[in-house]
Each structure stands twice: as C-alpha cells, then as structure tokens.
C-alpha positions in Angstrom: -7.2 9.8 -35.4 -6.2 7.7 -32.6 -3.3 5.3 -33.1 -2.9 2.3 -30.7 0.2 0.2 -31.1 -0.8 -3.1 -28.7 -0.9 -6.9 -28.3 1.1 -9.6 -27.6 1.6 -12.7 -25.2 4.1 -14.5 -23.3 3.9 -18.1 -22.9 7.1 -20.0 -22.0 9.8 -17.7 -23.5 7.9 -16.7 -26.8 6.1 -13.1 -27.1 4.4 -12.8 -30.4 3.3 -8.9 -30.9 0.3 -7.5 -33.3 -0.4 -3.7 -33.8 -3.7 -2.9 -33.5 -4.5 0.6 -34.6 -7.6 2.7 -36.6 -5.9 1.8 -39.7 -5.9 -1.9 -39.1 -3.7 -4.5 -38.1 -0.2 -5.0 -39.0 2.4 -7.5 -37.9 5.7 -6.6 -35.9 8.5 -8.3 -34.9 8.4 -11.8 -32.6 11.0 -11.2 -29.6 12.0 -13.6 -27.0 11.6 -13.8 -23.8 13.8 -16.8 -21.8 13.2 -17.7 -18.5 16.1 -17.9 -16.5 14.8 -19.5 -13.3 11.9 -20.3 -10.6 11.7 -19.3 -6.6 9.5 -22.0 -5.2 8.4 -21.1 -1.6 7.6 -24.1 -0.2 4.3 -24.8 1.1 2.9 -21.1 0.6 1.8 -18.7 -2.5 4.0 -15.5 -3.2 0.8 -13.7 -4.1 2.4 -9.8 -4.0 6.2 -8.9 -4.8 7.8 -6.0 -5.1 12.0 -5.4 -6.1 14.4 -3.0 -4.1 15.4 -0.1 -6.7 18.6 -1.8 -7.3 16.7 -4.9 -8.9 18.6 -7.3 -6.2 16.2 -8.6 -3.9 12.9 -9.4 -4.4 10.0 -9.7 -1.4 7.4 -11.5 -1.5 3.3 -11.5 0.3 3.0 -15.3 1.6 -0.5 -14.6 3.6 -1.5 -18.4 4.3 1.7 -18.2 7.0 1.5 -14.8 7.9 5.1 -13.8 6.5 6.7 -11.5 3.9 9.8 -13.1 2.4 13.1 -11.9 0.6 14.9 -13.2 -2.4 18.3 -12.7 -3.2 18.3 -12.5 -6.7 21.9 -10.3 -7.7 22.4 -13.5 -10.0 18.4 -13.7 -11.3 19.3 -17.3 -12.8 20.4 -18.5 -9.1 17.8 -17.1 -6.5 18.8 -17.6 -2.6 16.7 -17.4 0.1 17.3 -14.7 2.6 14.7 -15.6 5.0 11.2 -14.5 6.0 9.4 -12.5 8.4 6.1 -12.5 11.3 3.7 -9.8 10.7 1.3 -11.4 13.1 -1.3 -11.2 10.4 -2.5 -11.7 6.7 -0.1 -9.6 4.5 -2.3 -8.3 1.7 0.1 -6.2 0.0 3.7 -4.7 0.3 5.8 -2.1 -1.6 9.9 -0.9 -1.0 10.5 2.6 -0.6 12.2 4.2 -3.5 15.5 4.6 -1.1 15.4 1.0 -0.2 15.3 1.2 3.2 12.1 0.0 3.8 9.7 -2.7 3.4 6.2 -1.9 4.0 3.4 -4.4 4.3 0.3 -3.9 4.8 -1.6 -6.3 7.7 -5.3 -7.3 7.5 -6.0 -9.2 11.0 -8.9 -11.8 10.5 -11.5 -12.4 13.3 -11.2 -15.9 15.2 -14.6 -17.2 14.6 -13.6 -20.7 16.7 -13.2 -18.2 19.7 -16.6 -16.6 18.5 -15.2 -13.7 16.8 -17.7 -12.0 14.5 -17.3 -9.8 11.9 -18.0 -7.0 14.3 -15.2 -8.2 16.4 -12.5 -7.3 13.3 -9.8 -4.7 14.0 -8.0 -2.3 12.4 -5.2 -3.0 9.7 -1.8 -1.9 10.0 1.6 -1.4 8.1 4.5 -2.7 9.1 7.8 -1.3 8.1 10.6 -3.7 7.7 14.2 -2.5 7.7 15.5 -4.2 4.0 19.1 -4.6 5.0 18.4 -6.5 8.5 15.2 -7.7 7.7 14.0 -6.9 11.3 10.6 -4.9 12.3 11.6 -1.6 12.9 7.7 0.1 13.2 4.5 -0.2 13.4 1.7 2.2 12.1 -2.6 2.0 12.9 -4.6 2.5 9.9 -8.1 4.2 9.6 -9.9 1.7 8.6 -10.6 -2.5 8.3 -8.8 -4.7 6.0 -6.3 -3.0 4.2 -5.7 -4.6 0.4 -3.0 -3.0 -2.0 -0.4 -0.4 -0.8 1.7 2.3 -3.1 4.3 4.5 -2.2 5.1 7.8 -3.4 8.2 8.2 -6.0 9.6 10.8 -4.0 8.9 8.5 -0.7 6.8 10.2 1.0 4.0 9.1 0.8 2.1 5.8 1.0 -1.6 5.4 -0.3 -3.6 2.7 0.9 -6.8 1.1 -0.3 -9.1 0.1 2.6 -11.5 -2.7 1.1 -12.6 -3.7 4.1 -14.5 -7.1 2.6 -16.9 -7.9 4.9 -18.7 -11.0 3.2 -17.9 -12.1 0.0 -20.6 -14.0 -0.7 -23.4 -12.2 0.6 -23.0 -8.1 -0.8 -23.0 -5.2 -0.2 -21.6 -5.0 3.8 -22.5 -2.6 6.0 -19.0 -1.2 6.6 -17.9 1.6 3.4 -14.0 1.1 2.5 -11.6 4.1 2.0 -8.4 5.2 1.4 -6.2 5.7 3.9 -2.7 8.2 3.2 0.5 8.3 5.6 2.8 10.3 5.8 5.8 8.9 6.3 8.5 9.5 9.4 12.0 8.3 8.1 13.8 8.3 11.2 10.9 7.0 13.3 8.5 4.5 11.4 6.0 4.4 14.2 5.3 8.0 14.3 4.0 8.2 10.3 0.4 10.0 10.4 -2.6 8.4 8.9 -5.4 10.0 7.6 -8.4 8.8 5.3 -10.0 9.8 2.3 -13.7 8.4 1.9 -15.1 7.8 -1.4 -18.8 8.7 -2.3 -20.3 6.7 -5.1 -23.6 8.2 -5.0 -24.4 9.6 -8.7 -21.8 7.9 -10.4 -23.9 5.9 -13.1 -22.9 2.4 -14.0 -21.4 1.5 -10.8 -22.3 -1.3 -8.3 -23.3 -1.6 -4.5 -23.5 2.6 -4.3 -23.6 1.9 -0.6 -20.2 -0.5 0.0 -17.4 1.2 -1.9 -14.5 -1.4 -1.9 -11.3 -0.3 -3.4 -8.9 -2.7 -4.6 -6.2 -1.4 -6.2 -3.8 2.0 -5.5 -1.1 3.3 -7.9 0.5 7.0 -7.7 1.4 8.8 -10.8 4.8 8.7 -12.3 5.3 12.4 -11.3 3.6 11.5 -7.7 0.3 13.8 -7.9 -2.4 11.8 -8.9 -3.2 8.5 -7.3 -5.4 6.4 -9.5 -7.7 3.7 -7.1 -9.9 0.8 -8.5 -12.9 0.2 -6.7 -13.5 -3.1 -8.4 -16.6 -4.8 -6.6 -18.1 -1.5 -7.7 -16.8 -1.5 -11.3 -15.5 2.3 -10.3 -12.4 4.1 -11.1 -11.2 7.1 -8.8 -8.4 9.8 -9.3 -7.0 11.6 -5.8 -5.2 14.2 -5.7 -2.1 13.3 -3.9 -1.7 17.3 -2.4 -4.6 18.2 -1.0 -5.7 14.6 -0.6 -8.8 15.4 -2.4 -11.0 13.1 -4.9 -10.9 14.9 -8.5 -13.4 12.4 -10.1 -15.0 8.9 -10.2 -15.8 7.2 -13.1 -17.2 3.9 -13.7 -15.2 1.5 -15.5 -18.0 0.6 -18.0 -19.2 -2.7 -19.7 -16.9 -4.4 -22.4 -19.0 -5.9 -25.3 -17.5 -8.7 -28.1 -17.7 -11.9 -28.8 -16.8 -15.0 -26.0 -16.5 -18.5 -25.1 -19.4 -18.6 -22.5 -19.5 -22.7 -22.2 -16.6 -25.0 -20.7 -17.4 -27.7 -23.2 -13.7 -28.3 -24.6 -15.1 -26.6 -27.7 -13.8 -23.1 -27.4 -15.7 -21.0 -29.8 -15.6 -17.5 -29.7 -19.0 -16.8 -31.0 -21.5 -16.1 -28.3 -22.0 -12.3 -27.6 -20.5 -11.2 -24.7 -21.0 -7.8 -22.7 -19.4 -7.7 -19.1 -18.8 -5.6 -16.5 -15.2 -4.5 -16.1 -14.5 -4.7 -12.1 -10.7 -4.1 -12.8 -7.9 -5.2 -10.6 -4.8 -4.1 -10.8 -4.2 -0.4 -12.7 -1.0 1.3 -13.8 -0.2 5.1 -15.1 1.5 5.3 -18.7 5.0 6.9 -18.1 3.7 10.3 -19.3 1.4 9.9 -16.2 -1.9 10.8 -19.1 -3.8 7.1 -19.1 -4.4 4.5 -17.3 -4.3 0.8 -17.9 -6.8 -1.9 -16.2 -6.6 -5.7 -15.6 -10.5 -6.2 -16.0 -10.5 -9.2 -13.6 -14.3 -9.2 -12.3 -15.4 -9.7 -9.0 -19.1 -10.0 -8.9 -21.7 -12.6 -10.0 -23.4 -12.8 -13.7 -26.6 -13.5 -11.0 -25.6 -10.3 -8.8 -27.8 -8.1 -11.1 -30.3 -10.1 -13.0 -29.3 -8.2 -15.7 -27.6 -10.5 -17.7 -24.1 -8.6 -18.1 -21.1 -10.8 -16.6 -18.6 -10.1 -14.3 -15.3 -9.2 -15.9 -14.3 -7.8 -19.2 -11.8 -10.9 -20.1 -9.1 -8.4 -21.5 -7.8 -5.1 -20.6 -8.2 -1.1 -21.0 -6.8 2.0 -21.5 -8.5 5.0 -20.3 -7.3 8.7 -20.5 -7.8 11.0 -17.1 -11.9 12.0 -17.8 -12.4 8.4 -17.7 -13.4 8.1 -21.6 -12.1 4.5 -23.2 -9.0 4.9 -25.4 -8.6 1.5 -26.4 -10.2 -2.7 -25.0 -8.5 -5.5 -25.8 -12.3 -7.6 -26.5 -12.0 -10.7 -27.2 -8.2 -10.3 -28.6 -6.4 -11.8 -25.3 -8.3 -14.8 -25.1 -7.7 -15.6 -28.8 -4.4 -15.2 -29.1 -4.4 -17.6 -25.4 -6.2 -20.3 -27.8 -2.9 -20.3 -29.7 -0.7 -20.6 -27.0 -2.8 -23.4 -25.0 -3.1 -21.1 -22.4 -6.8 -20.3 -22.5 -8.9 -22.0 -19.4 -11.7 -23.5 -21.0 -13.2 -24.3 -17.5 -13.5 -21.1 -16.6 -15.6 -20.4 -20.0 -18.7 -20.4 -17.8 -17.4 -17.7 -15.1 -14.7 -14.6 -16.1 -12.3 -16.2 -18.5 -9.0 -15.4 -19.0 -9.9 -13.0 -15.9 -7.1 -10.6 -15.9 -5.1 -9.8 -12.5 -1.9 -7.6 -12.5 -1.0 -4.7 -14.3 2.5 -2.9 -14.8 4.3 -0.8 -17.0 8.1 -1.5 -18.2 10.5 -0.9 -21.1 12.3 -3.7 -23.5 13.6 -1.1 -25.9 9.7 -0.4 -26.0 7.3 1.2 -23.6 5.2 -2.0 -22.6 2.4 -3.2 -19.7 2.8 -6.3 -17.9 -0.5 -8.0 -17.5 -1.0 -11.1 -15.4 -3.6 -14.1 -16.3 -3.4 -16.3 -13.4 -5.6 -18.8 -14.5 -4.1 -19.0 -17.8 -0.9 -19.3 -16.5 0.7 -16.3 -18.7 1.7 -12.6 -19.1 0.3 -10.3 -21.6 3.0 -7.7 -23.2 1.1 -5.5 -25.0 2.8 -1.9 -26.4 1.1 1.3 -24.8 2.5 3.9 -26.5 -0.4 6.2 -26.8 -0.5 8.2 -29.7 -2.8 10.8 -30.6 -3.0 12.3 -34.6 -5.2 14.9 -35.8 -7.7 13.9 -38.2 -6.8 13.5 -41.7 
C-alpha cells in the first residue's frame, strides 16, 4: 500500500490542506499563511530568485534589462534595495553558493537580428560569478554550449550543473542544434579558472518522448546528498538522472501523459467534465529530502497541434516519481479544482495548458512540504510530500 499525504493551496494568506491517500480522503488542519510584504522592481520581472543561506538577501533574474538584483530582506516585512548588476546579457537563471560568497548567473546572449544576426550567428552562454558582499563581478566562465536556462549548485559547493536548452526557434521545432548539460567545477579563489565540461543527452529509444533529435533541457536540481542531479528535458516530455561523480547519465525516462477530467473551453463556464489526457513537459523539479523521488511542475511546452494526436501539452497539476521513473502519485484534475474555490483558476487559458504549473521546491512548516508555482493563476500550491510506503495488508 502506498500512502500519499498531499494537497493544498495558497491564495492570499489562507492554505487549506486535503490528504489524499489509497484509503481515501480525509481533512487536516487549515494553517495560515500572512503575507508580510511585496518587492516591486520597477519596470522589470524578477523571473528567478534565489536567498543567501542566511535567509538575508534575496537576488533576483530581471532579463528584459540585462541585470541580477539584491534585496535586503534581514527585516522580510521591510525589503531594501541593495542595487543591481550588468551581466551584458539575458540572465536566465542564478543560484548562491552554499558559503554565500557567490552569486552565479547564468548569461544567454541573443543574436542582433537589426544588425543581421542569424541564429547561426549566436554565441556561447556564460556564468558570471558575482561577489555577494560587494556585489561586483569577480569572474567570468565560457560554457559548452548555446543558451544556457536553469543553473544548480552543489550542496557541498562544488559543483554547478547547467542545463543547456539552446532554443533555437520556438515556434517552428525541433532545431538543428541538440542542448546539453554542461558541469563546472568550481575554482574558489579564482572564478575564472572553473572548468567546464558537457554531458550530452541521447533520446534515441526512450519511448513517449518528443523531438528525439532536439533534446532541450529545462530544468537542473542536485540531490540533497549532492550525487544525483535530476534534469527535465521539457519540450521533450523527458526526465534524466546524472550521476554527479562520474558525470554519467544513469537513465532517461519520459515523463508520461496525465489523464482526468478538464476545463478544455474559456467560456466563463468552468466545468470540469471533458476528458483530458496531456502530455507532462515539466518545468521545474525538486528531490524529496530523503533524495528517493522527485516532484514535477507539469507546465507544458508544446502545441495540442505539434502531434496530431490529440493529447495536449501540459499535465495541469503535478507529480511525484520515484528514481526508475515509475509515477507515485498526479495531482489530475485536483489543483485546478480546488483554484475554482479560491478564484484563482484562469478560465482563459481553458483552451491552452491551464493552471500550467511553473516552479517547484521543497520546504518545512513543521511539515515536509513542496512549493509549486501557478503563474497564471496567480498562487502557490503547498502540498505535503511525505512519501510513505506500507506493505500490503
């Protein structure tokens, strides 16, 4: 027997939880959650943040200006500004070392196409390491590879683990240029001497994944005990394990098709009646502290039209998978009922993914819990995780 405790929702300062289990479902307590302020950056989108370990400062992704920001937050209900910095480029992603020392951003550097830049014409990402108590530029590292997207670091520091999307046309699939994962090994003392190297990830005779061709990870996340990294290859609806030693692929696994019912039509009727089954494409992905499953924001990336097979993009909820890339537990159709009740379900986006879940974390409140962003609903799902597995009866 498995035994899922799971569920719940935050919208304003209200979290309302339901266990979910083999047995049934059973009611637990309501806790609170208060909001104690907002950062507004003015004129930009904080898309990526990240916290030094000793919670004080946040930083922040603002790509549309080419910046990575800090936040004072030692007193969380009065956030100051402590001021922002160039990286010459689009920040996609960045992470703090677990000593605090560093910021590390990765750079994707767009082609100039009113100069007649082509795609051809792109050029290698980079990270940039950012010194956290002077907030100056302090190195410099060349990755392997085009358009770097999400960055992780090691918990012993050092390591970082990059995924190398390398999106060459969004609307027009597969490119012609494979992503990867790129490693780097990290100099302390001297930034700009860290070592690169690259991991490339083969997708033929993986069944049930997309674009076999164009692998384009998405998403990176190490273990808690720092010897797996776990890498969503979302366009592709694939999920791959490294491991972080010998910097070796130990399987890929595609992240499946979700199946239950849905609101398919922005009317202003929602209804969830229609049958839905949809491709997963996950997002963001985190470990369980015990470092045995994983946990997927199934976002979606493609088209319902990409296939012609009638299976939409997205799974509208989330997913825990163990390590062989078996399905433990989906949310189906539970999120984006339970977003009804909250008035934070997008009817307009009935039509396309949904609720379309983004971000994916792990945290305790007195309970282990994920963190799971819905953007377009405006909310954070706070589901339990605690994964526990009983002999049958």
């Amino acid at each position: 027997m498995m035994k899922f405790p799971i569920h719940s929702l935050i919208s304003a300062s209200l979290v309302s939880t339901v266990l979910v289990g083999s047995a049934g479902v059973a009611q637990a307590q309501v806790r609170s959650f208060v909001p104690l302020n907002r950062y507004v950056v003015g004129g930009a989108v904080a898309e990526i943040i990240d916290a030094s370990p000793d919670g004080n400062t946040l930083v922040f992704t603002n790509s549309g200006d080419q910046q990575v920001g800090f936040v004072d937050i030692t007193d969380p209900a009065n956030p100051q500004p402590l001021g922002t910095v160039e990286v010459a480029g689009e920040p996609t992603s960045v992470a703090v070392t677990p000593d605090g020392r560093y910021a590390i951003a990765a750079v994707l550097f767009l082609i100039d196409e009113e100069a007649g830049q082509t795609i051809a014409d792109q050029q290698p990402g980079s990270l940039v390491f950012i010194d956290l108590a002077t907030r100056e530029i302090v190195g410099q590292v060349q990755l392997l590879g085009i358009g770097p997207d999400s960055v992780d670091i090691s918990p012993d520091g050092s390591k970082i683990i990059v995924a190398i999307e390398d999106e060459e046309d969004t609307e027009n699939p597969p490119g012609s240029r494979p992503g990867s994962i790129n490693f780097v090994t990290i100099n302390s003392d001297s930034p700009s001497e860290s070592t690169v190297s690259a991991v490339e990830i083969d997708l033929s005779g993986v069944e049930g994944v997309n674009y076999v061709e164009d692998p384009q990870p998405e998403f990176v996340k190490f273990s808690p005990d720092g010897s797996t990294a776990a890498v969503t290859i979302q366009e592709n609806n694939a999920i791959a394990l490294i491991d972080v030693a010998s910097e070796e692929i130990i399987r890929i696994f595609s992240a499946g098709t979700s199946s239950h019912v849905a609101d398919l039509t922005g009317d202003g009727d929602i209804s969830f009646t229609e049958e839905f089954e949809g491709r997963r494409e996950p997002d963001a992905i985190a470990f369980t502290p015990d470092g045995q499953y994983l946990i997927t924001a199934n976002e979606g990336d493609t088209d319902l039209e990409s296939f012609g097979d009638n299976i939409w993009s997205g799974g509208r909820g989330w997913t825990i998978f163990d390590l062989e890339g078996n399905v433990v537990y989906d949310s189906g159709s539970s999120v984006e009922e339970l977003a009804v009740t909250r008035g934070q379900y997008p009817d307009d986006r009935s039509e396309n993914r949904g609720i379309e879940m983004e971000g994916a974390a792990v945290a305790e409140f007195g309970e282990q819990r994920s963190l799971l962003s819905l953007p377009n609903g405006a909310a954070l799902w706070l589901p339990m995780t605690s994964v526990t597995l009983k002999p049958p009866n």
